[in-house]
N, C-alpha and C positions, 0 to 999 in steps of 0.2 A: 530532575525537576524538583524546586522545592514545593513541599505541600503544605499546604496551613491546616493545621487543626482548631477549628473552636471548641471549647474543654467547657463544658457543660454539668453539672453535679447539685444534688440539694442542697437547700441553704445548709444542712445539718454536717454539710462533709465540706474543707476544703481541699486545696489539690492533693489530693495522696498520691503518695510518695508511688506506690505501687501502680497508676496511672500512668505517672512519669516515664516510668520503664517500662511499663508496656508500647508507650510509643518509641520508643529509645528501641527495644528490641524490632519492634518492628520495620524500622528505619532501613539497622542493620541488614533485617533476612529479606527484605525488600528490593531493599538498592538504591531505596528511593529518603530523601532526609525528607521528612513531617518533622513541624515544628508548631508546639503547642502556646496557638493564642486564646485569649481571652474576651475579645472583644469584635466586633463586625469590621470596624474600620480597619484591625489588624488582621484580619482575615481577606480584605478587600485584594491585597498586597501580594497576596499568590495568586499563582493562575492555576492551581488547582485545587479545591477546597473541600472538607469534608467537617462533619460535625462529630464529635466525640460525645454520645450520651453516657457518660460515666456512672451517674446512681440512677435510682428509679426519684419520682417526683422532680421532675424534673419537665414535666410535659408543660404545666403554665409557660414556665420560661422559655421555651421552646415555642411556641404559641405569638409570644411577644416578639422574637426576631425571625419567625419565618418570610413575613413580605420582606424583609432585606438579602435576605439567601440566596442565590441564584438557583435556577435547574441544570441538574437533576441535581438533588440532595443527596448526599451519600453519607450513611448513619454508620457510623464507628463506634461498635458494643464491644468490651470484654467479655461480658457475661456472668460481672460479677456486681454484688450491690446491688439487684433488680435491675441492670441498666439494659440487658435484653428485652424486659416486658416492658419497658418506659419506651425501648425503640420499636416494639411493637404497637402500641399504644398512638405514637408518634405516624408511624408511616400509618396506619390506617388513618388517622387524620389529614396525610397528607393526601392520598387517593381518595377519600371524599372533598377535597376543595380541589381535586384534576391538577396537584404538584406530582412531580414524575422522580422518580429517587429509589432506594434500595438498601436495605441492610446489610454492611459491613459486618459478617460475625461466624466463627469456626475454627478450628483448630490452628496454633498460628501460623503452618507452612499454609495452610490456605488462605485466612487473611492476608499472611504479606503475598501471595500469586496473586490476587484479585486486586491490591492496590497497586502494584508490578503493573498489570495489566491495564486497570482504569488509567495509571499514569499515562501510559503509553497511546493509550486513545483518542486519550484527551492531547495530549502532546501533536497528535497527528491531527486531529479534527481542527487545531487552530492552524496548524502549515498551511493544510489543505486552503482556510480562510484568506483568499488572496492568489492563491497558486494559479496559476497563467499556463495553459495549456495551448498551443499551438495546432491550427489544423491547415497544413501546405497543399491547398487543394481540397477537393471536396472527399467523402468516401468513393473509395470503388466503386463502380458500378453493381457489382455481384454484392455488396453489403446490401443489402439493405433492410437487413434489422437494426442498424449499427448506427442510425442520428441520435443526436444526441442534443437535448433541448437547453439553450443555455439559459434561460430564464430558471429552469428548476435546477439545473446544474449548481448556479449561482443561488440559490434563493434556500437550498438544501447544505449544501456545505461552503458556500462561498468562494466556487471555484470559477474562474476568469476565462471562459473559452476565444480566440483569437484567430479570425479566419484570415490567412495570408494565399494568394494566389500564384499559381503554379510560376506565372511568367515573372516574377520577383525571386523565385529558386531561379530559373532560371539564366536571370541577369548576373545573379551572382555567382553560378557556376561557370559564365562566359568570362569570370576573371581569373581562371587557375590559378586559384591560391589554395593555401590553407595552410593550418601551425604545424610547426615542426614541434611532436613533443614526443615524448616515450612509446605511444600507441601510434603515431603514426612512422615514427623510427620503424619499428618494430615490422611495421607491414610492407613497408617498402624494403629491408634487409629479408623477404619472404621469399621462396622460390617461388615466383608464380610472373606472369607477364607482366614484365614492369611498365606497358603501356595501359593498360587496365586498371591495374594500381593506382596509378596516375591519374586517371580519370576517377576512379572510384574516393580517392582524395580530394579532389576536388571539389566533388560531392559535398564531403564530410566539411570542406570549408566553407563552403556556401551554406549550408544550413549552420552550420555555427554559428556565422554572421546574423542571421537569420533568428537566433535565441537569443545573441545577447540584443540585436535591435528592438526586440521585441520584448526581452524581459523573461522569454519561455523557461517555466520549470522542467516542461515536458513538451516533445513535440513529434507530430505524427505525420505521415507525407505518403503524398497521392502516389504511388512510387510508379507500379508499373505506366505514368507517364512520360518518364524517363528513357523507354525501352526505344521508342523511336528518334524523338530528335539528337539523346546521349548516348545513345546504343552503349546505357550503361545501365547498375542495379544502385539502391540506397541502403543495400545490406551492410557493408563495410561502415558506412556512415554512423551507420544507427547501432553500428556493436561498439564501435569506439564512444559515440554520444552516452549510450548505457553504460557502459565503462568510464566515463568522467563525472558522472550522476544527473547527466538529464535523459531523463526518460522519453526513450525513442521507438516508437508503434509503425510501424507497414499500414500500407492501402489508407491511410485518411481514416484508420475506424479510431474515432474519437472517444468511443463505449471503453474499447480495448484500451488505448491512453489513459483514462481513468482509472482501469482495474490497475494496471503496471505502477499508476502511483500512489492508488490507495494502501498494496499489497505492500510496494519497496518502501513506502513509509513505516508499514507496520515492521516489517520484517528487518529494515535495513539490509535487505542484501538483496544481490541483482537479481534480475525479473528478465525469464524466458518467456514472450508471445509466441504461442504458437499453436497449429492449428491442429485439433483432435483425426487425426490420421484414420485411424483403424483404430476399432472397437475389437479384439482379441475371445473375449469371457464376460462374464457379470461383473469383473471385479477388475480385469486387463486391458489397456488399450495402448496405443501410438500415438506421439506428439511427434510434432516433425515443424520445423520452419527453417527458409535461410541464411539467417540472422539470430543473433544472442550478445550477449554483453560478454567481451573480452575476459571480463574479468571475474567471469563466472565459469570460465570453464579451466580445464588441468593443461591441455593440450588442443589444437585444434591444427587443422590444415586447410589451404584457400581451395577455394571450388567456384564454379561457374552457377550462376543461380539456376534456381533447378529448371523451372516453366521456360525460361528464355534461352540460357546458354549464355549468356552476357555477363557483365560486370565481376565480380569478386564477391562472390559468399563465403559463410564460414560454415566448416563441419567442426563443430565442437567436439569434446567428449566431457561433461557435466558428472559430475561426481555423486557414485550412486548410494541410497540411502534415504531417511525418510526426507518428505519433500511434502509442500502444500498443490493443492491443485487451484483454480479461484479464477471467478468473474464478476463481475455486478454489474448493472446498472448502471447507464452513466449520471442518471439524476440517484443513485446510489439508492431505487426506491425497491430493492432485490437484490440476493445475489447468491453463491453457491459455491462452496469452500468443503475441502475433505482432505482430509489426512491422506497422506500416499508416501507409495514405497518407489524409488527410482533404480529398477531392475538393473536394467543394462543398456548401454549406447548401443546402436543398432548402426547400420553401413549399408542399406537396402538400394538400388537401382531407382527405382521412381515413385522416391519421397525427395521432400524437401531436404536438405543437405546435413542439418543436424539433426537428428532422431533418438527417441527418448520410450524406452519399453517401463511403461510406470503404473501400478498396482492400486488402487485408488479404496478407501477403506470405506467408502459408501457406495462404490459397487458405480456401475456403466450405465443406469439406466437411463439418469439424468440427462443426460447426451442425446436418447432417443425419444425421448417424450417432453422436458423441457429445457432445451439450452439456452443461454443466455447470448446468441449471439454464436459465430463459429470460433472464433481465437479467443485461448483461456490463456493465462500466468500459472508459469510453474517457478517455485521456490525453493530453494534447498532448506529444510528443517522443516520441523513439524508447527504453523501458525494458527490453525483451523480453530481452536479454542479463542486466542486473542479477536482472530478475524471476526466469531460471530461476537463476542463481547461490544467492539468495534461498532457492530449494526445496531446494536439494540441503544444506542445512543448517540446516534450518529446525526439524529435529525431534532 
């Protein structure tokens, strides 16, 4: 992402040299190119924008192009010249006129994290701006913490919710089709009943059709509807769907669909829904679902879905080490992120088919006194710092 800097300084200094390379280093240990403009119209030009108070005295001028600035302001100090107390000076005036912004300023592996991080927020809160979520059916019946308001959905991050009815899956499952491509190679070369398969493909073509008709970034399906008239599951589906990058959620919960594409936008990597199994310790618990993105796991083997005995799931084995835990809101008005450790893959009798023993570094409580809902994302790496960065600007 390129970022604009406006370069800001007393009439008494012009651009110093040592300014220059401050953003030039920053660039580098960032990842991110900032490039230093001089004027509002050349700042318009990025889509991510920060202000550079370079000396002190500097607040008049600052004063004079605030109403052209958009929110949040984000105030870029070295720390040298006075341009910390000028940005001080600065943000309290911005919080008495109710502008919403923050001081860029501290040691420079930490300024370039925080502008790493702002990029990436920012980067994600505009996808989000439009992103078209699909919901094939209503929630499950047993959700019912789990609607999801699309007025505030849209109004809060400008996300597109899209209700498609079962008997529209349906009709396009009665065409057996679906692409032949690497992930469906793959699964039909499987040991496992290749009339199952078969049908469990079919699945995955019919909802294809079903994202691209529709536009879906992301799409979530009323699944155990399918247990009767397909005498089949939408596990298979939705691991291949995750595994091609459109984010695929179980039971209609549209909450969960959110979390999976707030998270896999921050994180870019794939997104396990699944549901908090067993509570262990203060700090231990079990995830377990029967579905996951292909291409999140090292090895896997087919299985029967757990609840029914039906269709084609997958027992993964997810690679252990640190990992995020995460849910929110689907009007994104809350949510709940922790750093965790991914123990060990578990093989247990009556859990959900892939199971996940993970260590969670704000501890179990959460789970029993306020959850967001039953099905959380799990992520491999550690994102919990980004995540909340994420919320504090999100709206």
């Amino acid at each position: 992402m390129k970022i604009g800097v406006l370069y800001i300084m007393s009439d008494l200094h012009g651009v110093e040299e040592k300014d220059r390379k401050y953003v030039e280093n920053l660039s580098q240990t960032s990842g991110q190119q900032l490039e230093l403009v001089h004027t509002i119209d050349e700042l318009n030009n990025y889509d991510f924008k920060m202000v550079f108070i370079a000396t002190g005295g500097t607040e008049g001028k600052f004063i004079k192009i605030v109403p052209e600035l958009p929110e949040p302001i984000f105030i870029l100090t070295s720390g040298e010249s006075n341009s910390l107390a000028a940005s001080m000076e600065i943000l309290s005036f911005m919080k008495l006129k109710g502008l919403n912004g923050e001081i860029i300023h501290g040691k420079p592996e930490y300024v370039a994290k925080k502008v790493a991080q702002l990029a990436k927020v920012f980067e994600v809160k505009s996808k989000l701006n439009g992103f078209r979520l699909g919901s094939i059916g209503k929630p499950s019946d047993w959700l019912i913490a789990s609607d999801v308001d699309p007025i505030n959905a849209y109004r809060n991050a400008g996300m597109v919710l899209v209700d498609i009815p079962m008997e529209e899956l349906f009709d396009e499952i009665n065409k057996c089709e679906y692409p032949s491509n690497e992930f469906a190679l793959r699964i039909e070369n499987s040991d496992f009943d290749k009339n199952e398969i078969k049908k469990s493909l079919e699945i995955y073509g019919a909802i294809k059709r079903l994202c691209d008709k529709y536009r879906l970034n992301a799409v979530t399906i009323r699944c155990f509807d399918l247990l009767g008239p397909i005498k089949s599951t939408g596990c298979m589906a939705l691991a291949i769907l995750n595994a091609e990058g459109i984010y695929g959620g179980c039971e209609g919960d549209m909450q969960s669909l959110v979390s999976m594409s707030v998270i896999g936008l921050l994180s870019d990597k794939p997104v396990f829904m699944c549901n908090p199994s067993r509570i262990l310790d203060e700090k231990s618990m079990i995830f377990a679902h029967c579905t996951l993105p292909l291409n999140m796991i090292s090895e896997y083997s087919l299985m029967t879905h757990f609840e029914s005995g039906l269709g084609v799931a997958v027992r993964g084995k997810i690679d252990t080490g640190e990992a995020t835990v995460f849910k929110c809101a689907g009007d994104l008005s809350r949510h709940f992120v922790s750093k965790a450790n991914i123990d060990n893959n578990l093989c247990e009798t009556f859990l959900c088919r892939t199971q996940i023993q993970v260590t969670l570094d704000k501890g179990t409580s959460y789970f029993t006194t306020d959850p967001i809902g039953n099905h959380h994302m799990v992520v491999n790496g550690d994102y919990s710092e980004l995540v909340d960065e994420f919320f504090k600007w999100v709206k």
